[in-house]
C-alpha positions in Angstrom: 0.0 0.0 0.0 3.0 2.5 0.9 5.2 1.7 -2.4 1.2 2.2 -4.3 0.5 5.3 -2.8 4.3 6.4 -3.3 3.8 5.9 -6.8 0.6 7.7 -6.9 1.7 10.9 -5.4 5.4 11.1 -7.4 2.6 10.7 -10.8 0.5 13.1 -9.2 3.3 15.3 -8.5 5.0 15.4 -12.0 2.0 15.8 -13.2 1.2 19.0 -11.4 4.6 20.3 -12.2 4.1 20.4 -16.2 0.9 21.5 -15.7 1.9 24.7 -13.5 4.9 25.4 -16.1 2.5 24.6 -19.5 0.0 27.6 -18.0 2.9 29.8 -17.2 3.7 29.5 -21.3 0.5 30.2 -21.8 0.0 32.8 -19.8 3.4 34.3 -21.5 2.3 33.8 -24.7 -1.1 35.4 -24.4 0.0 38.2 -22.6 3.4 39.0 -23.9 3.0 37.9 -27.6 -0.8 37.7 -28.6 -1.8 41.4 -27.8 0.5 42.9 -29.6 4.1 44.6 -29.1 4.2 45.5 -25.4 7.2 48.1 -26.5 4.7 50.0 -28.7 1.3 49.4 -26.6 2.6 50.3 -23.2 5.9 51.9 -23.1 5.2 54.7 -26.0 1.9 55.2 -24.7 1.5 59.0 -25.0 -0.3 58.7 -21.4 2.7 57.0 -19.5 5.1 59.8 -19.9 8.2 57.8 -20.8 11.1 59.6 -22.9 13.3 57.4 -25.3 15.7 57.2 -22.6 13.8 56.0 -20.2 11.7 53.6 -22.7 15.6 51.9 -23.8 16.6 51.0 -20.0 13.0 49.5 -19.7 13.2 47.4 -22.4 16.9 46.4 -21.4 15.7 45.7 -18.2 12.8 43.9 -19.1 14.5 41.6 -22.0 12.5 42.8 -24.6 15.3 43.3 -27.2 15.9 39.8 -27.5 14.5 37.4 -29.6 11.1 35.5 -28.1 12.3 32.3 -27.4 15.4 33.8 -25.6 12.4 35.6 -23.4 10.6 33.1 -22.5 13.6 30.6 -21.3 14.6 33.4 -20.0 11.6 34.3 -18.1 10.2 30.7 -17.0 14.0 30.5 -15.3 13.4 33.4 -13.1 9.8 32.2 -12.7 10.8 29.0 -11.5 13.5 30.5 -8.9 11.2 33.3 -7.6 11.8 35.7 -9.8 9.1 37.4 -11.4 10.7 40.1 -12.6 10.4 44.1 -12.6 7.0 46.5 -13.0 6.8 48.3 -16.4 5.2 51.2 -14.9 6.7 51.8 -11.0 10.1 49.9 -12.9 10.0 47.7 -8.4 10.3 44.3 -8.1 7.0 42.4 -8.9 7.3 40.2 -6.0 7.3 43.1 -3.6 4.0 45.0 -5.0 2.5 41.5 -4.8 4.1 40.6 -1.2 2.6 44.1 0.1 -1.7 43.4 -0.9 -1.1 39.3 -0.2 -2.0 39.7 3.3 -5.1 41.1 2.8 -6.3 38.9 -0.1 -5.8 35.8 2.1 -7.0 37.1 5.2 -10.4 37.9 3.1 -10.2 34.3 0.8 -9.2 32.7 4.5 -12.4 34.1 6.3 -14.8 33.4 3.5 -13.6 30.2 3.1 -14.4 29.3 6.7 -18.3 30.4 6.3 -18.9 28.6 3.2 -18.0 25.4 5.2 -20.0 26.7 8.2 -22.6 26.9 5.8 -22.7 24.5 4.4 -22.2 22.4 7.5 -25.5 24.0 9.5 -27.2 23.9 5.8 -26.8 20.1 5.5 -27.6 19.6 9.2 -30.4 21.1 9.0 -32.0 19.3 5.8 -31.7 15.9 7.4 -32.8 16.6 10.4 -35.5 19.7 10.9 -38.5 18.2 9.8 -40.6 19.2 6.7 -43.1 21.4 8.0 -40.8 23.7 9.9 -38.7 24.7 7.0 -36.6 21.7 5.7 -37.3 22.8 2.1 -36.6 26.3 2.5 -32.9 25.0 3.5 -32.6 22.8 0.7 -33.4 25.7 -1.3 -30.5 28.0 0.0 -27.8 26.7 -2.3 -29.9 27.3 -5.8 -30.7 31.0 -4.0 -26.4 31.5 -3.4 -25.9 30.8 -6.7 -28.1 32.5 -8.6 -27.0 35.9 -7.0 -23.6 37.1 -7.9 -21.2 38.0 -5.0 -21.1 41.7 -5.9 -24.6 42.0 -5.6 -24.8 40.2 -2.1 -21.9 42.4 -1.4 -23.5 45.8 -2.4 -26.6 44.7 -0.3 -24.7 44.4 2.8 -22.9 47.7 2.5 -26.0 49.1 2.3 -27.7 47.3 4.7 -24.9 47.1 7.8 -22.7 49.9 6.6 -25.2 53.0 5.3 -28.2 52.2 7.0 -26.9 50.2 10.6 -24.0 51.7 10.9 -21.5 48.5 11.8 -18.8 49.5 9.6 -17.3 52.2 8.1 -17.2 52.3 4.0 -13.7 54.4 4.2 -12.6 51.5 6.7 -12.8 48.3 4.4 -9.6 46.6 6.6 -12.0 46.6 9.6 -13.2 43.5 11.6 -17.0 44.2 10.1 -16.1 45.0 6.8 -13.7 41.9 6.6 -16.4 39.8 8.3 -19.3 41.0 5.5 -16.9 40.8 2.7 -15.9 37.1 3.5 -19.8 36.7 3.8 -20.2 38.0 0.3 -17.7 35.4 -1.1 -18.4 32.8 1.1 -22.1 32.7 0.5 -22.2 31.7 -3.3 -19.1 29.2 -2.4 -20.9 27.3 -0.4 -23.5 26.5 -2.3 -21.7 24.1 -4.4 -20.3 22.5 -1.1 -23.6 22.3 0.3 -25.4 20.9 -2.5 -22.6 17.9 -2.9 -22.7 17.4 0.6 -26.6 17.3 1.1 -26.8 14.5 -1.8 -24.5 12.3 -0.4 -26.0 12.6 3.0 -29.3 11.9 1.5 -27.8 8.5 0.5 -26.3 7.8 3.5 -29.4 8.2 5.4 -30.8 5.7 3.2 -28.0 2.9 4.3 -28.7 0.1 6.0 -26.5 1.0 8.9 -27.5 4.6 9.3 -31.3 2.6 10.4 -29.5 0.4 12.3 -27.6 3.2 14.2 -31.3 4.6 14.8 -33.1 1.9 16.0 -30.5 1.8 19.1 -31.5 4.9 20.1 -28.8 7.0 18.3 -29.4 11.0 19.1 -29.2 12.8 15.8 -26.5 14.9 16.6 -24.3 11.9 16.9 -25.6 10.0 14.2 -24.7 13.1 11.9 -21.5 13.7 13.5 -19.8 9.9 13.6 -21.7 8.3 11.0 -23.0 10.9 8.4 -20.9 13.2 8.3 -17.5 11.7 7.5 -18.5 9.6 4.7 -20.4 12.3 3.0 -17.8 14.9 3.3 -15.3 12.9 1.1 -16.8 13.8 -2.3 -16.6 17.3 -0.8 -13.2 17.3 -0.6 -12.9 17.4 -4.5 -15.5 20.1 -4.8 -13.4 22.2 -2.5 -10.4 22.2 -4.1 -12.3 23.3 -7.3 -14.0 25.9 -5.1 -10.6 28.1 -4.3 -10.4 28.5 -8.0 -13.6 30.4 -7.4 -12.3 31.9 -4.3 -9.5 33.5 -6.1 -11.4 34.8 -9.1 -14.5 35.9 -6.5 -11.9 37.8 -4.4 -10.9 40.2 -6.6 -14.5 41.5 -7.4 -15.3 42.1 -3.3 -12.1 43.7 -2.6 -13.2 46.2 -5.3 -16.5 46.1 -4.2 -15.3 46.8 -0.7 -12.9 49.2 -1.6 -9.8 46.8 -0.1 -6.4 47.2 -1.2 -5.5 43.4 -2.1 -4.7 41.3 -5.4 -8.3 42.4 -7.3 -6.9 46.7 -6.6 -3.4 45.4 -8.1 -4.7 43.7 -11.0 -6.9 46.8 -11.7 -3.9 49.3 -11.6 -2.2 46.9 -14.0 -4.8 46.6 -16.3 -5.7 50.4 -16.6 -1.5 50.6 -17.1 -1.4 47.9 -19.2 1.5 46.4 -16.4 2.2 43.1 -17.9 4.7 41.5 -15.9 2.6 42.6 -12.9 -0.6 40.4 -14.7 1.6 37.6 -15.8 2.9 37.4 -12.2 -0.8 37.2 -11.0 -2.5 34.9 -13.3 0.6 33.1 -12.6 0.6 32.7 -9.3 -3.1 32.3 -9.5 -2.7 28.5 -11.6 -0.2 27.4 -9.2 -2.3 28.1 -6.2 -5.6 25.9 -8.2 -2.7 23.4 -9.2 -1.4 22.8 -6.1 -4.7 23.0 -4.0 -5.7 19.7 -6.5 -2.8 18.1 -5.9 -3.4 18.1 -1.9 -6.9 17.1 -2.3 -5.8 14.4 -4.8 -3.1 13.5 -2.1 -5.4 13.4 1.0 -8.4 11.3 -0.7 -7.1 7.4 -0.8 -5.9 8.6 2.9 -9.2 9.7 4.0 -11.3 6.7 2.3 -9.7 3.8 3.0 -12.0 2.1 0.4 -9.9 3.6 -2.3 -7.5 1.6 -4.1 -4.5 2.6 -6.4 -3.6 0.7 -9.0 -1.0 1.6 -11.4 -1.0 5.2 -10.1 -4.4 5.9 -9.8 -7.1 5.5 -7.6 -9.9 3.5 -8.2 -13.1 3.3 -5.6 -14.6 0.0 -6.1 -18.5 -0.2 -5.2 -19.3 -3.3 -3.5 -21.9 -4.4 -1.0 -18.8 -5.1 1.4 -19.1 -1.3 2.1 -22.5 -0.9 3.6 -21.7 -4.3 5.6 -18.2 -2.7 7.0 -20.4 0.7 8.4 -23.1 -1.0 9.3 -21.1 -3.2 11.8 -19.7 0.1 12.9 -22.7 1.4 13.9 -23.4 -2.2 15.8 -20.4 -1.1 17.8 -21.0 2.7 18.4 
């Protein structure tokens, strides 16, 4: 089992490696190639100011004198060692300007990615066990109500709601414990929708075992039932639909910090597109693809760990169905 999962994870590994430099090409090549000439779109911009001086040290700085091939070997090197090179418009290191917003990008993604579990956790809770007629419908309809409302909207409603008309936070104050807490709601909200309906459809099936009626019938309170038997072999689809959910964290993120007026990746990527900054983009959409990469490769690494029921044969993981599963939980919920 060790030398199988071994195997899996090196696969798994190399295989997130090409991936993360294949979108960095990408990224190169739409950005620095596709558009156009960056020497004659950005740099002799009438708006930017730059005199010919100025314009040649960019471009020496920057490598764009040299042929395209030469750039980009020479670009994915620095890439790969840290290195993501220099600003065309403030001419500072890329990694500082995106070293000084980070903070405040994960502390928002961070908190919002908290609710959408707590959601989604009270959400499912409550569909399997608050009965019918006092509301159990309404819950299961919460998910198809996050998603059909766009963070910026929910976002634009609580300003108005806790900041203008309550008073719990100050618009000119977005780095404030309320703002941060109603911005994280705003992103969290529509996240956990997806969560919640994965995770309400697999507890719907559980329910359904044999063993969750056996667990029941001896008297098993429904807090515990959800919490040692439900819970855990629901949440492992989940696991998936998480990782594919900090994609959407990222991408959400930078619409509430403009929203909310925060000074994090989403105000960075503006000023860079109204400048037309493109190692400052390239950097970010970047970064952003190794972040979804790597989050996959974690939830990828964690699964066969967390279901023991998954096997890995020649570097892949295979969940066989058999009745040998129900009979394995429901003999665990003859001992509980």
């Amino acid at each position: 089992m060790r030398s199988a999962y071994l195997s899996y994870a090196a696969k798994r590994f190399a295989q997130a490696v090409i991936v993360i430099l294949l979108a960095y090409v990408f990224t190169f090549v739409v950005v620095s190639i596709l558009p156009g000439d960056p020497i004659t779109n950005v740099l002799r911009a009438p708006q930017n100011g730059f005199s010919e001086d100025q314009i040649r040290q960019i471009i020496a700085a920057q490598g764009l004198d040299r042929p395209i091939p030469v750039q980009l070997w020479t670009s994915l090197s620095n890439f790969v060692t840290g290195d993501l090179g220099l600003s065309m418009r403030s001419s500072r290191p890329v990694t500082t300007l995106i070293a000084e917003v980070l903070p405040s990008t994960l502390i928002l993604a961070s908190a919002a990615f908290a609710i959408a579990l707590l959601l989604a956790l009270t959400i499912a809770y409550g569909t399997q066990f608050v009965p019918k007629r006092c509301g159990q419908g309404l819950l299961r309809g919460f998910p198809s109500l996050f998603l059909s409302v766009p963070n910026f909207v929910i976002g634009l409603a609580l300003i108005h709601i806790f900041g203008f008309q309550l008073g719990l936070f100050r618009v000119i104050a977005p780095d404030s414990f309320w703002a941060t807490f109603f911005a994280a709601i705003a992103l969290g909200g529509p996240v956990s929708a997806r969560i919640t309906e994965v995770l309400i459809a697999n507890l719907d099936k559980e329910s359904e075992q044999e063993y969750a009626a056996v667990a029941r019938s001896r008297g098993l309170g429904q807090a515990r039932l959800f919490a040692r038997h439900l819970l855990k072999p629901s949440s492992l689809p989940v696991v998936t639909v998480i990782a594919l959910a900090i994609g959407e964290l990222l991408g959400g993120s930078l619409i509430t910090e403009t929203v909310f007026g925060r000074t994090g990746i989403g105000s960075l990527v503006q000023r860079s597109v109204s400048t037309q900054d493109l190692p400052v983009l390239q950097a970010v959409v970047s970064l952003a693809a190794v972040v979804f990469v790597l989050v996959n490769l974690i939830a990828d690494l964690v699964y066969p760990l967390l279901d023991p029921r998954v096997k890995l044969i020649g570097g892949r993981r295979v969940r066989p169905t058999t009745a040998d599963d129900s009979a394995t939980a429901t003999s665990a919920a003859v001992t509980s």
